[in-house]
GUDOKOL-632026 format. One record per residue (C-alpha): chain; y, x, z. Coordinates in Angstrom, 1 decimal. Layout:
<atoms>
["A" [Y X Z]]
...
</atoms>
This chain:
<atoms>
["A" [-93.8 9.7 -19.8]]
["A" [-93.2 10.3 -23.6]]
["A" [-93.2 7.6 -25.9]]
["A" [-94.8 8.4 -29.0]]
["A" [-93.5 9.2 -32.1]]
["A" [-94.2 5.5 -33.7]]
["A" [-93.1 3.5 -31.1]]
["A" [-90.0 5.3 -31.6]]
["A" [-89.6 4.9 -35.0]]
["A" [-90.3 1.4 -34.7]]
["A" [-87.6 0.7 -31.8]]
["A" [-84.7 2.7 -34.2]]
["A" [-86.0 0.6 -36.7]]
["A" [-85.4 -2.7 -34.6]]
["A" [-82.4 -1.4 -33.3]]
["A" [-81.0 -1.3 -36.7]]
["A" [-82.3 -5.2 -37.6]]
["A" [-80.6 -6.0 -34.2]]
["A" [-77.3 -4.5 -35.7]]
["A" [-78.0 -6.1 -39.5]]
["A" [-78.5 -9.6 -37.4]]
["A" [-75.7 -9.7 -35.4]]
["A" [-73.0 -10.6 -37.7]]
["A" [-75.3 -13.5 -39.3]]
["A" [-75.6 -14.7 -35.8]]
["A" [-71.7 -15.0 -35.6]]
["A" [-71.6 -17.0 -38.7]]
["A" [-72.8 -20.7 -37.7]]
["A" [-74.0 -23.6 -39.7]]
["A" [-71.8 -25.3 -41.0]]
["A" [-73.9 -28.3 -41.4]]
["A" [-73.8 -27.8 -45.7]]
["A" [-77.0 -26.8 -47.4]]
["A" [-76.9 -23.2 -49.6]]
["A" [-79.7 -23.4 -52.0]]
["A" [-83.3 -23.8 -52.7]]
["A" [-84.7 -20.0 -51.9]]
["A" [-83.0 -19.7 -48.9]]
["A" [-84.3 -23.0 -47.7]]
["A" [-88.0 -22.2 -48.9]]
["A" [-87.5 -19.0 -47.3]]
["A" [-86.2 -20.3 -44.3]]
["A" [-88.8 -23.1 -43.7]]
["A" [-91.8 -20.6 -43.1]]
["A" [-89.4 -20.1 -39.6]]
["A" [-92.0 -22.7 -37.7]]
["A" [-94.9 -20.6 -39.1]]
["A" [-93.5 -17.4 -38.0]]
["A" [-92.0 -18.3 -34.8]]
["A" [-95.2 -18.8 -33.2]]
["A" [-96.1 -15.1 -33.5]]
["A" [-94.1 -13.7 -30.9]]
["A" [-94.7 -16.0 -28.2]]
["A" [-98.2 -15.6 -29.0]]
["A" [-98.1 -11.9 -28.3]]
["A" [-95.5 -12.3 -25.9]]
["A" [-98.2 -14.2 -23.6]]
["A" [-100.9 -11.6 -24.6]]
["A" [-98.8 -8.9 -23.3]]
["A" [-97.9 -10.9 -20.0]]
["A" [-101.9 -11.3 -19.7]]
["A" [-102.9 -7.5 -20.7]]
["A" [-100.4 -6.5 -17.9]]
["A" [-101.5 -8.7 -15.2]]
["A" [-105.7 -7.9 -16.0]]
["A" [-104.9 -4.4 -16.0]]
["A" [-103.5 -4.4 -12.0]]
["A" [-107.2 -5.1 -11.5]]
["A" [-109.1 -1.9 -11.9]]
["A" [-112.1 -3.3 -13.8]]
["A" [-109.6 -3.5 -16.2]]
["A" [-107.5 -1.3 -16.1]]
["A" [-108.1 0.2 -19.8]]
["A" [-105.8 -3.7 -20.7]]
["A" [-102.7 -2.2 -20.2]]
["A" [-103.0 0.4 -23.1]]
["A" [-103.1 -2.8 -25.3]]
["A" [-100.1 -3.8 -24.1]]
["A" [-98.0 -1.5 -25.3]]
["A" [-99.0 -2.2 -28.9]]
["A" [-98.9 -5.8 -28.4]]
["A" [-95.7 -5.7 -27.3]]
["A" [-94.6 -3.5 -30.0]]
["A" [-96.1 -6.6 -32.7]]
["A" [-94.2 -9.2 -30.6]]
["A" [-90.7 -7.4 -31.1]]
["A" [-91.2 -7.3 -34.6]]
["A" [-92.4 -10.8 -35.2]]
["A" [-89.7 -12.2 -32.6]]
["A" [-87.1 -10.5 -35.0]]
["A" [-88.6 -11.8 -38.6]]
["A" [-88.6 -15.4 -36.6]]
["A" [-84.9 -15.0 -35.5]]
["A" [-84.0 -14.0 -39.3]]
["A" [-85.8 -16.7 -40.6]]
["A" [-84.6 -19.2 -37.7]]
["A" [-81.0 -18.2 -39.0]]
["A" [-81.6 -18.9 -42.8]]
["A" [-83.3 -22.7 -42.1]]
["A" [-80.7 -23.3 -39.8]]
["A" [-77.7 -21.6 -42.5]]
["A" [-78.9 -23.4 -45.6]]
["A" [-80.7 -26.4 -44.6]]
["A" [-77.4 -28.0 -43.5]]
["A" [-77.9 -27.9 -39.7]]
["A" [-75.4 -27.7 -37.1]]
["A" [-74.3 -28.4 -33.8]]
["A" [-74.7 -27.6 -29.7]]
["A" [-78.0 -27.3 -30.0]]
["A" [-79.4 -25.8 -33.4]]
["A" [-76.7 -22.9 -32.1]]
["A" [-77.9 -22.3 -28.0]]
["A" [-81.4 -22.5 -29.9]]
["A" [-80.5 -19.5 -32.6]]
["A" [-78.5 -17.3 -29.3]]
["A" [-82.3 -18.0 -27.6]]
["A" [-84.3 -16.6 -30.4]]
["A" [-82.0 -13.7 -30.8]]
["A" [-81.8 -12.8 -26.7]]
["A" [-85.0 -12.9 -26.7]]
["A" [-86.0 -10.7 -29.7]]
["A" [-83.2 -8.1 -27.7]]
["A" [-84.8 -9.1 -24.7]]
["A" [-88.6 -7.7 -26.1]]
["A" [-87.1 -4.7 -27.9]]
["A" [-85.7 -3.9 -23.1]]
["A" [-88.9 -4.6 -22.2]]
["A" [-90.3 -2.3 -24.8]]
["A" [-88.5 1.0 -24.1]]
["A" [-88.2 -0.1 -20.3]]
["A" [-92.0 0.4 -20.4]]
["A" [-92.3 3.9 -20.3]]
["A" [-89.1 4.6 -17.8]]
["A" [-90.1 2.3 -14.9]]
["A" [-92.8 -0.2 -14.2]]
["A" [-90.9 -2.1 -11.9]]
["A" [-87.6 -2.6 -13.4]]
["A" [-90.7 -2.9 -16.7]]
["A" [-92.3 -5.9 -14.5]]
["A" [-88.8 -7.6 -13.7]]
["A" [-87.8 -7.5 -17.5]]
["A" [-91.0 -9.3 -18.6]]
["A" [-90.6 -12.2 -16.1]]
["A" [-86.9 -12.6 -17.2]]
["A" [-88.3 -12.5 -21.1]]
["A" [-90.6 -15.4 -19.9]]
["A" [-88.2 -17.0 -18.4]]
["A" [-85.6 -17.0 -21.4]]
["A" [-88.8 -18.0 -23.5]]
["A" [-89.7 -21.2 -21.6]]
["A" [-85.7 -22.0 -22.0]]
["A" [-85.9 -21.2 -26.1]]
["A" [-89.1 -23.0 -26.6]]
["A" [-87.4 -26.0 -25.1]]
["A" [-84.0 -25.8 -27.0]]
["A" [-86.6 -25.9 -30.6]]
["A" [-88.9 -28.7 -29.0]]
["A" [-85.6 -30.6 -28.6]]
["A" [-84.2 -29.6 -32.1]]
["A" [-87.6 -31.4 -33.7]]
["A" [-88.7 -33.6 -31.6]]
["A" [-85.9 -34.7 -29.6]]
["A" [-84.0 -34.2 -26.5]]
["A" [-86.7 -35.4 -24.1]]
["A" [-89.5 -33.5 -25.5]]
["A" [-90.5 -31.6 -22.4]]
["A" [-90.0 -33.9 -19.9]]
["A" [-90.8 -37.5 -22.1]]
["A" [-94.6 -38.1 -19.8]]
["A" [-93.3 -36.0 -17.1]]
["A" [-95.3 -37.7 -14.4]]
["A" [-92.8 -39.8 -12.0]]
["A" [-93.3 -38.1 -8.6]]
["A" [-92.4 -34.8 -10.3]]
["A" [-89.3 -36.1 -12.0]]
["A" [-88.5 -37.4 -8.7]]
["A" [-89.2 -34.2 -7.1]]
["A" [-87.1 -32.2 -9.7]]
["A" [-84.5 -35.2 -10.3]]
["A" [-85.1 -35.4 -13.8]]
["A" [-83.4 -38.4 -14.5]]
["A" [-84.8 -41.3 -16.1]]
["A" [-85.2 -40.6 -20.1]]
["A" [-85.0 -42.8 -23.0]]
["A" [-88.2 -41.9 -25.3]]
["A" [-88.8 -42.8 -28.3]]
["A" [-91.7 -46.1 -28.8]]
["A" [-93.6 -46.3 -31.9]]
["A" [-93.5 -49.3 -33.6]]
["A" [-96.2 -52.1 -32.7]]
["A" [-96.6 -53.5 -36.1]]
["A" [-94.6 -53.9 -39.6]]
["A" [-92.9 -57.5 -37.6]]
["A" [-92.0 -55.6 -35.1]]
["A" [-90.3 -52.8 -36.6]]
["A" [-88.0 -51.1 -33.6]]
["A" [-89.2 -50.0 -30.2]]
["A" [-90.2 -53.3 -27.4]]
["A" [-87.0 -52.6 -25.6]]
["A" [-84.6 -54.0 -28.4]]
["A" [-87.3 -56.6 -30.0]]
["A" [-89.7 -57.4 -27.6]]
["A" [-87.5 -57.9 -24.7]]
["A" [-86.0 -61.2 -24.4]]
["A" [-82.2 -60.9 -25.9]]
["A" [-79.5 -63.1 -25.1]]
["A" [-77.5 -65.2 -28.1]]
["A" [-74.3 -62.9 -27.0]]
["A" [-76.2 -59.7 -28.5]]
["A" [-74.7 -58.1 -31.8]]
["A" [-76.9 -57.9 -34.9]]
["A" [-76.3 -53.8 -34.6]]
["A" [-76.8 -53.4 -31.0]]
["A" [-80.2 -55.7 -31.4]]
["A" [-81.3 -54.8 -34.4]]
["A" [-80.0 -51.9 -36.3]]
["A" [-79.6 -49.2 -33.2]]
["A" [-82.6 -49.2 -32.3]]
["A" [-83.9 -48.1 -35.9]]
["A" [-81.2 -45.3 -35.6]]
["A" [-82.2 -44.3 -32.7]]
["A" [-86.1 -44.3 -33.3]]
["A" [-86.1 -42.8 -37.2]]
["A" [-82.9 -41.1 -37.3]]
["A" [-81.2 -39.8 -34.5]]
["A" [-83.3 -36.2 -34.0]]
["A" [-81.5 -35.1 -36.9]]
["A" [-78.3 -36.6 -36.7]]
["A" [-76.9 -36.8 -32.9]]
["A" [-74.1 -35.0 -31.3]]
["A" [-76.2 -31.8 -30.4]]
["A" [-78.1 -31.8 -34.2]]
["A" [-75.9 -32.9 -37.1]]
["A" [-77.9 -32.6 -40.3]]
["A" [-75.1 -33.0 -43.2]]
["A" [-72.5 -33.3 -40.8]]
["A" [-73.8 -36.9 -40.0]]
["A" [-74.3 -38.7 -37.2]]
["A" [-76.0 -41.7 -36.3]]
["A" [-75.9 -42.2 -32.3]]
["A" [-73.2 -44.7 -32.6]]
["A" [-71.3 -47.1 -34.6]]
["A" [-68.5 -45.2 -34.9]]
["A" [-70.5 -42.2 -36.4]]
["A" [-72.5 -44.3 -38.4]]
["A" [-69.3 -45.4 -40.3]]
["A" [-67.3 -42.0 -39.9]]
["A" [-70.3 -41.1 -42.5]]
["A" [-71.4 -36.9 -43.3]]
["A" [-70.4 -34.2 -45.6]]
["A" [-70.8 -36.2 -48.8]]
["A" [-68.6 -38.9 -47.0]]
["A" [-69.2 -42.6 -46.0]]
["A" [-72.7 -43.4 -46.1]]
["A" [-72.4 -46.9 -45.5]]
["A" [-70.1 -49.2 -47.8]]
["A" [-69.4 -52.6 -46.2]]
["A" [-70.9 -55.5 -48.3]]
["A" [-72.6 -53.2 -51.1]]
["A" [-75.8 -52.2 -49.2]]
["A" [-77.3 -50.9 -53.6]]
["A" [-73.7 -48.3 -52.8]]
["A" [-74.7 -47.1 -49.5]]
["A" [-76.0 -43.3 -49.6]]
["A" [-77.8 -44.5 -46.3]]
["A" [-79.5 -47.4 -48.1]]
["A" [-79.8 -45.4 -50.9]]
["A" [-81.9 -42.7 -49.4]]
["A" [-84.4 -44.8 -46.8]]
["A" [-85.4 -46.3 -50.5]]
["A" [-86.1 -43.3 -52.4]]
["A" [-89.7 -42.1 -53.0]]
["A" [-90.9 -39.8 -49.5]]
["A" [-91.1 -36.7 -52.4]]
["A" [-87.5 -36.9 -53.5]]
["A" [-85.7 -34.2 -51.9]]
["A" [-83.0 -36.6 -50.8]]
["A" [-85.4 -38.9 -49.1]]
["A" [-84.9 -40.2 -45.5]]
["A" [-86.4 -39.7 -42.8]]
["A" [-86.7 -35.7 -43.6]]
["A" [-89.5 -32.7 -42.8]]
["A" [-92.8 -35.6 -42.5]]
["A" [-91.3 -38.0 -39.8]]
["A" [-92.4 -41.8 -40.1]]
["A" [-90.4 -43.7 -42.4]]
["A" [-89.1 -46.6 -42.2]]
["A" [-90.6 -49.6 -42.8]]
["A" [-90.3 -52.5 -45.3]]
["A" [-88.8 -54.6 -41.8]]
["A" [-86.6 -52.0 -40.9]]
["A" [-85.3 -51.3 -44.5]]
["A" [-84.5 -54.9 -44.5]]
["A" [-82.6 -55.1 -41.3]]
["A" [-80.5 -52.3 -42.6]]
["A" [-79.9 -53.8 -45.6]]
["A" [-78.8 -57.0 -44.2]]
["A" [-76.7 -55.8 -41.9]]
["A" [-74.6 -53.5 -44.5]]
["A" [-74.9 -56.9 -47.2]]
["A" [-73.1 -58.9 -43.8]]
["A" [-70.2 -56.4 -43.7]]
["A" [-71.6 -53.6 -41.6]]
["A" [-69.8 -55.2 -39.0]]
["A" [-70.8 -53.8 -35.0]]
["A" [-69.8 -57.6 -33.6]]
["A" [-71.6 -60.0 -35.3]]
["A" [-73.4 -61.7 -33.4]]
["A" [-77.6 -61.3 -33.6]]
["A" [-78.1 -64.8 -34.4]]
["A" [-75.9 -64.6 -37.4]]
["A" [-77.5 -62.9 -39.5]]
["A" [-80.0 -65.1 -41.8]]
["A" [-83.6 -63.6 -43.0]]
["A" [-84.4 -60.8 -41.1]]
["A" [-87.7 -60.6 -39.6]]
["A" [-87.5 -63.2 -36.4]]
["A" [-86.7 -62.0 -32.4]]
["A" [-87.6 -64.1 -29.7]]
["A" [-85.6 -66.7 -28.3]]
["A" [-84.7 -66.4 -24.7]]
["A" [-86.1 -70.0 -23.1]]
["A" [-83.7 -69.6 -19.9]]
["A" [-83.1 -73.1 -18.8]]
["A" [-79.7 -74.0 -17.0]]
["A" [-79.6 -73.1 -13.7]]
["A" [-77.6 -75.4 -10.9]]
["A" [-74.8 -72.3 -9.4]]
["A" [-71.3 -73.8 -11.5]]
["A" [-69.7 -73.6 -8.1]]
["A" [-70.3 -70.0 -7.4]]
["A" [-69.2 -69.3 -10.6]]
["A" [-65.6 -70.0 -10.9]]
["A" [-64.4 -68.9 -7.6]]
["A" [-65.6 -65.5 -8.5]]
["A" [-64.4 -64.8 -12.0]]
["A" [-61.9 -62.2 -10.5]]
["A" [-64.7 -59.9 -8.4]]
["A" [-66.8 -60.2 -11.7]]
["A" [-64.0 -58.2 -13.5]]
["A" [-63.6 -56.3 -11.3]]
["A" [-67.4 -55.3 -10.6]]
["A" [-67.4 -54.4 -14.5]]
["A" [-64.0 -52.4 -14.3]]
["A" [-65.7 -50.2 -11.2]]
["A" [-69.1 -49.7 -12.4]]
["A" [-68.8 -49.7 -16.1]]
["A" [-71.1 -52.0 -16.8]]
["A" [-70.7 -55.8 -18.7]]
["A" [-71.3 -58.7 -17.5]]
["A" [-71.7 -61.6 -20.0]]
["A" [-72.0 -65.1 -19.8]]
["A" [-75.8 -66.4 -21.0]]
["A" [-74.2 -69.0 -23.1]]
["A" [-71.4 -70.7 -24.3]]
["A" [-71.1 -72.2 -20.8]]
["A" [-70.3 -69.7 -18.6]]
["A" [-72.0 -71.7 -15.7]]
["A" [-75.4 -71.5 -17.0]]
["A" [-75.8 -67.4 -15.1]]
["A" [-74.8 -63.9 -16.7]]
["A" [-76.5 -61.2 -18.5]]
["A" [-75.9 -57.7 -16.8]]
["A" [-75.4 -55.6 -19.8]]
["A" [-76.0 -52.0 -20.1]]
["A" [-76.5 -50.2 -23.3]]
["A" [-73.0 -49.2 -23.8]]
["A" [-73.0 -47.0 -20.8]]
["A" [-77.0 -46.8 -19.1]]
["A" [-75.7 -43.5 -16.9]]
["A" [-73.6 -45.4 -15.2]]
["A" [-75.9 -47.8 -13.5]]
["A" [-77.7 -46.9 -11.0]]
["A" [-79.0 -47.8 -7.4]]
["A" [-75.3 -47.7 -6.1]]
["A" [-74.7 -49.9 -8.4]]
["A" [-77.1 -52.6 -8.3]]
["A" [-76.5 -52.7 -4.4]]
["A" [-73.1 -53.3 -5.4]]
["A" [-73.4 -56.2 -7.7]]
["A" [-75.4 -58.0 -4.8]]
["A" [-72.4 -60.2 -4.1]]
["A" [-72.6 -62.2 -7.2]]
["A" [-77.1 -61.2 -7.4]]
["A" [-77.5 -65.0 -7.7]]
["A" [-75.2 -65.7 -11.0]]
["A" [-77.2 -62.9 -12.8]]
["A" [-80.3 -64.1 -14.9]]
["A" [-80.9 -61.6 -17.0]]
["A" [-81.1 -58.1 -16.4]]
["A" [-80.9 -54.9 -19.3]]
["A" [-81.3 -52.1 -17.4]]
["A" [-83.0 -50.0 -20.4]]
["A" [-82.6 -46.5 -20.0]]
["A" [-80.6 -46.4 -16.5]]
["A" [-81.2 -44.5 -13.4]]
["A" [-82.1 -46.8 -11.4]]
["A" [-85.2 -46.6 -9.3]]
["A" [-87.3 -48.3 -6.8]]
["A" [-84.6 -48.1 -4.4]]
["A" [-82.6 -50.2 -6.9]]
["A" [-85.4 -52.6 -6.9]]
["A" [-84.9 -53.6 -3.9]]
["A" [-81.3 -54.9 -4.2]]
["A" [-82.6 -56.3 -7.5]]
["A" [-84.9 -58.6 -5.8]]
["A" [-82.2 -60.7 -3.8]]
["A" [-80.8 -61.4 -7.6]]
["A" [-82.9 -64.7 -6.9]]
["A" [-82.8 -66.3 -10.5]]
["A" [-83.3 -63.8 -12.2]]
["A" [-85.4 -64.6 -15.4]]
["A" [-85.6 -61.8 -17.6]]
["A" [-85.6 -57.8 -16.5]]
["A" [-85.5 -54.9 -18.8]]
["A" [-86.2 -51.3 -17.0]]
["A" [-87.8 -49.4 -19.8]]
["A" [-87.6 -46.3 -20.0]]
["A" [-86.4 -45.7 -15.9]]
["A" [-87.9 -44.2 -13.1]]
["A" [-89.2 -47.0 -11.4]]
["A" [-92.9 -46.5 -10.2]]
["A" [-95.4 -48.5 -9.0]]
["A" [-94.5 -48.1 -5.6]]
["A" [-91.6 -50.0 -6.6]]
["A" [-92.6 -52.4 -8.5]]
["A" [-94.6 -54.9 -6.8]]
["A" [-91.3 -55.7 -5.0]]
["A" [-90.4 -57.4 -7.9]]
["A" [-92.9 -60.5 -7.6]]
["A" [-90.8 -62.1 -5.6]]
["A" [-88.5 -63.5 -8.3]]
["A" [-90.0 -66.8 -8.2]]
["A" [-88.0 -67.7 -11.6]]
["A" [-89.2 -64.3 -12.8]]
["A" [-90.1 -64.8 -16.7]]
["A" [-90.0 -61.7 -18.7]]
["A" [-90.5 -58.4 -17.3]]
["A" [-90.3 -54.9 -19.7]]
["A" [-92.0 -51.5 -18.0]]
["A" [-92.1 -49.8 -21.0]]
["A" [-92.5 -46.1 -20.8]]
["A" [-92.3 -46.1 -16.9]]
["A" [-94.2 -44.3 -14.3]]
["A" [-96.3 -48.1 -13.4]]
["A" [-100.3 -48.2 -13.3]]
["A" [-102.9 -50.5 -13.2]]
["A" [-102.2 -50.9 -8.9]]
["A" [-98.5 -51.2 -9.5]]
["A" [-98.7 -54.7 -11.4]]
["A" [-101.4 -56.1 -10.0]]
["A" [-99.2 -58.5 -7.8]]
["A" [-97.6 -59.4 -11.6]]
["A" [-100.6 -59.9 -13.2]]
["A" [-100.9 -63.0 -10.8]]
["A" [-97.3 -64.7 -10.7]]
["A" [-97.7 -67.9 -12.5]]
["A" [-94.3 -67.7 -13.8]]
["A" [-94.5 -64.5 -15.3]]
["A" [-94.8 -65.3 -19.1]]
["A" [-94.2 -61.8 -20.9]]
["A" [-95.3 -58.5 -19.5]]
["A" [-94.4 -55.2 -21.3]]
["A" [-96.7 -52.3 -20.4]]
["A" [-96.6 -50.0 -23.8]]
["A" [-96.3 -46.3 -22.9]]
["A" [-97.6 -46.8 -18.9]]
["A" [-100.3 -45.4 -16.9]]
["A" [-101.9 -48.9 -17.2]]
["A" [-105.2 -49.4 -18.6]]
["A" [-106.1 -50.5 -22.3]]
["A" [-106.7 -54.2 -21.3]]
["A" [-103.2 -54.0 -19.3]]
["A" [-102.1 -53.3 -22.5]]
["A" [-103.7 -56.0 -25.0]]
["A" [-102.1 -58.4 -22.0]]
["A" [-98.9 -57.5 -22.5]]
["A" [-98.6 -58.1 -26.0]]
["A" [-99.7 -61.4 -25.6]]
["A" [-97.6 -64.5 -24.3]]
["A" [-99.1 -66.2 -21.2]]
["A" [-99.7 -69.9 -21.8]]
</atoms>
């Protein structure tokens, strides 16, 4: 079959884009913005970008109605469908290239996203010629163009809206089926007060916990860290971590110790949302007056990463964990060695509640979360009945964990947001009897699931936000139980 005279002037035509492209593909952001056009320019990529997948999926759609012979006559669409999704995938990769060039991105990510776009503009242009050689080898390259399309439209969903963006309220059973592991998603603010997600206010926090760890991470990590993480670093700045936060971007330190009216960071959260300079970027929540506070107390107490939570006066209050002393000194001394060396072998921290080591320990996990899991908790059974409270925010454990968790008989306080525990899991739990505060945020946990919670007397906070629990489940877990 002949290809008409069009199609083939408009495949030399993409062939010589493809050749004009390459060598801007080879030259990757360098995290440093190139002027105003090129950025305007460059931001219509979102708008465009939807074109090709658009006809993409037409063309998948004309193909497969016309295999039935009522409509048969769908296929001669295709071809010029197909022809409108080459060109369109090409202006997107262009204009995915520029907002990526001069907007001052860079990293892992932007880069595997920008190779996507591009493979699959080359990938359309295959299936375009292929159409008119073969049908089969045709059919193969339009299911490997939807495949490498599914795997680009995920790189971009991550690049705005975070790493977990496909799989964030991926049911539980399927994550289990496809071992997804547990993710940490982003929570929404309940209210000005409480400014930072319920994992790092809401949940019960020990004395031992630093002011950044408690207070300021989590607004990092909730406003900031799409744009500035290890696979995304807007302005070469990154703020996943302490150590980044300091290390500061491509203008230099963003945070000066003591002088929080000298910090660009401080700066910037403050400006008006129309400067050009203003933080959080491209429409994403601001922060708040709370947040903006935090931050500013914690740069005016010497940006330290150890001071303690508790030190720092003024910022808006955290509860108070309640834990009363509980009667285990003996067990405690005589296994001060195992306890270091259960935190040398699994990598997580285990920190006495209070100044008095003999009052329990706080299993700690927010340096490290990947590295606690089921094993693990089965592991730390030995010395289950020294641990009181448990911050196991963003690990991998699961139900089976739950089940080594419930010999940790005084247990008091439990954090699993953000895990994989379900509500097949979960009910295992009520058997804490000193069971006080228990956080579910984000997990896979219905109405069924804490039913057997709802009705332990002990039970004084229950965190539900971002379950399959109803809307009363909900109003009950914001409230303390008398």
């Amino acid at each position: 079959m002949r290809l008409r005279p069009r199609f083939v002037l408009l495949g030399i035509g993409a062939a010589v884009l493809l050749i004009v492209l390459w060598p801007l593909l080879h030259a990757a952001p360098d995290g440093l913005e190139h002027g105003d056009l090129s950025q305007f320019v460059g931001r219509f990529h979102p708008l465009v970008v939807h074109l090709p997948i658009a006809f993409f999926l037409l063309v998948v759609l004309l193909e497969c109605a016309g295999l039935l012979r009522r409509w048969n006559q769908a296929r001669e669409l295709a071809e010029f469908v197909l022809a409108l999704a080459v060109v369109s995938a090409l202006a997107a990769v262009f204009l995915g290239w520029l907002l990526a060039w001069s907007g001052g991105y860079e990293g892992k990510l932007v880069t595997s996203h920008m190779w996507g776009g591009f493979s699959l503009a080359v990938a359309l242009l295959f299936c375009f010629a292929l159409r008119a050689w073969d049908k089969r080898v045709y059919g193969a390259a339009l299911f490997a163009s939807l495949v490498l399309l599914v795997w680009t439209s995920d790189q971009g969903g991550k690049l705005t809206h975070g790493e977990t963006f496909m799989t964030r309220h991926m049911p539980g059973r399927l994550r289990t089926l496809l071992r997804v592991p547990a993710i940490a998603k982003k929570v929404q603010p309940m209210s000005e007060a409480a400014s930072v997600p319920p994992t790092s206010v809401n949940a019960v926090r020990s004395p031992s916990a630093t002011f950044f760890d408690a207070r300021v991470a989590p607004i990092f990590e909730n406003k900031c860290s799409n744009c500035h993480n290890a696979e995304k670093r807007k302005g070469k700045l990154r703020l996943d971590s302490f150590e980044n936060v300091m290390r500061g971007g491509k203008d230099g330190i963003v945070v000066k110790a003591g002088d929080p009216k000298h910090s660009e960071l401080f700066r910037r959260i403050n400006l008006p949302p129309e400067d050009k300079d203003f933080m959080p970027t491209d429409g994403k929540p601001p922060l708040t007056a709370s947040e903006v506070k935090v931050i500013e107390l914690w740069i005016a107490s010497g940006a330290s990463s150890s001071l303690p939570a508790t030190a720092v006066r003024g910022a808006p209050p955290l509860p108070v964990s309640e834990l009363p002393t509980l009667p285990f000194a003996s067990d405690y001394r005589p296994k001060l060695r195992l306890i270091a060396s259960l935190e040398q072998e699994l990598g997580v921290r285990l920190i006495p509640r209070s100044r008095n080591p003999e009052d329990g320990l706080i299993l700690r996990t927010v340096s490290a979360p990947e590295r606690c899991d089921d094993v693990a908790l089965a592991r730390l059974r030995v010395i289950g009945t020294l641990i009181v409270d448990a911050e196991l925010a963003r690990t991998k454990v699961s139900d089976v964990g739950l089940k080594a968790l419930a010999t940790f008989s005084n247990l008091r306080a439990v954090d699993l947001a953000h895990t994989a525990v379900t509500s097949a899991g979960v009910p295992i739990l009520a058997r804490l009897s000193h069971l006080e505060s228990l956080n579910l945020t984000a997990t896979a946990v219905d109405d069924a699931g804490v039913a057997a919670l709802r009705r332990k007397q002990t039970l004084r906070r229950l965190y539900l936000f971002e379950t399959k629990c109803t809307a009363q489940s909900e109003r009950e877990s914001r409230d303390e139980r008398p």
